[in-house]
N, C-alpha and C positions, 0 to 999 in steps of 0.2 A: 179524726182518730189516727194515731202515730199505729203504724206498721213495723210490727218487731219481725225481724228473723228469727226462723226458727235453728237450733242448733244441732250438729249430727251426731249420732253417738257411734259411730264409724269411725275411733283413730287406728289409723295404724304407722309405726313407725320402725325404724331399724335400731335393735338396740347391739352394743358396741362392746367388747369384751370388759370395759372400764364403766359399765353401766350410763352413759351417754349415750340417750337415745336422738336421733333423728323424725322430727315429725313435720313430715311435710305442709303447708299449707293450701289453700285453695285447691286452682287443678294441676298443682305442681305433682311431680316426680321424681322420687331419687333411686337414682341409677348405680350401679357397682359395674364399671366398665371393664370389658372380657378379660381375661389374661390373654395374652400372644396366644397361645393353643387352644384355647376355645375360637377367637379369632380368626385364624386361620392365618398364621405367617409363614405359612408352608405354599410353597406353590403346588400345584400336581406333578410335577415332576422332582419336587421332591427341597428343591432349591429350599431355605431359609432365609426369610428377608432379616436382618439385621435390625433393629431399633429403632437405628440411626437414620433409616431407608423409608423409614414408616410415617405414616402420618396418623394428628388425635385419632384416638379410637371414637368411631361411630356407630358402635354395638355395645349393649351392657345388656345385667338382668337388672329386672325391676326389683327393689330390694322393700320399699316402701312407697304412698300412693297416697296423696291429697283426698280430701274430703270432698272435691270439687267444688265448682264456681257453681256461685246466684245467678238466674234468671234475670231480666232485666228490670221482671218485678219485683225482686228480692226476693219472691215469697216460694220458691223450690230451688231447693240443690240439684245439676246437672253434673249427675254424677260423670268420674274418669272413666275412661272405655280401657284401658289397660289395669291388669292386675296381678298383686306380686309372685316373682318369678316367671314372665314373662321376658321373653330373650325382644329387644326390640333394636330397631336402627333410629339415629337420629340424627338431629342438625347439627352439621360440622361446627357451625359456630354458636349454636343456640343452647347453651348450658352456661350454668356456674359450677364453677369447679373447688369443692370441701375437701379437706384433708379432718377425718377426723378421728388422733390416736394413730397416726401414723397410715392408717385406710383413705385410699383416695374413693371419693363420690363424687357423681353429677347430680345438679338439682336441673331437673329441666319442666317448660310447661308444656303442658299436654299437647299442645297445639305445633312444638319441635319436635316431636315424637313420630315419623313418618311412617313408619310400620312395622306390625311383629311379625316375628322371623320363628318360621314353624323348626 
């Protein structure tokens, strides 16, 4: 007997002022990376780093959040441990990077998502 998956009625996705929503898959996540001042491109004393000084941002908020990955029996979803509007940090190199309408996004897997930031 053929083993179906069962399907989740969990979507959630970011929708975009042009009605283009964003819905992540599996245990992916898409990110809306900081602005420079949430960021923090200020030093403590007061300094502003430039742009140009700066490197990819590795902090967004979570804007939308994957259904999560199959078990290895197929047969339970293992849901994402991050959920939206969660400020998190992630891997420098571990994204794809969407432009959509003009809005830059990360799509990242849960698994580059190193930790949320209280």
């Amino acid at each position: 007997m053929a083993k179906t998956k069962k399907t989740s009625s969990t979507k959630t996705s970011v929708q975009t002022n042009t009605g283009v929503s964003i819905r992540p898959l599996s245990d992916r996540v898409v990110i809306k990376p900081l602005s420079a001042e949430e960021a923090g491109s200020r030093t403590l004393s007061g300094i502003i780093i430039p742009d140009t000084a700066k490197e990819k941002p590795e902090q967004g908020k979570v804007v939308a959040v994957g259904p999560g990955k199959w078990d290895e029996d197929g047969e339970k979803r293992i849901p994402v441990s991050v959920k939206i509007g969660d400020k998190v940090m992630f891997s420098k190199y571990g994204y794809s990077e969407v432009k959509v309408n003009g809005v830059e996004y990360f799509i990242v897997n849960e698994s580059d998502i190193l930790a949320v930031l209280n």
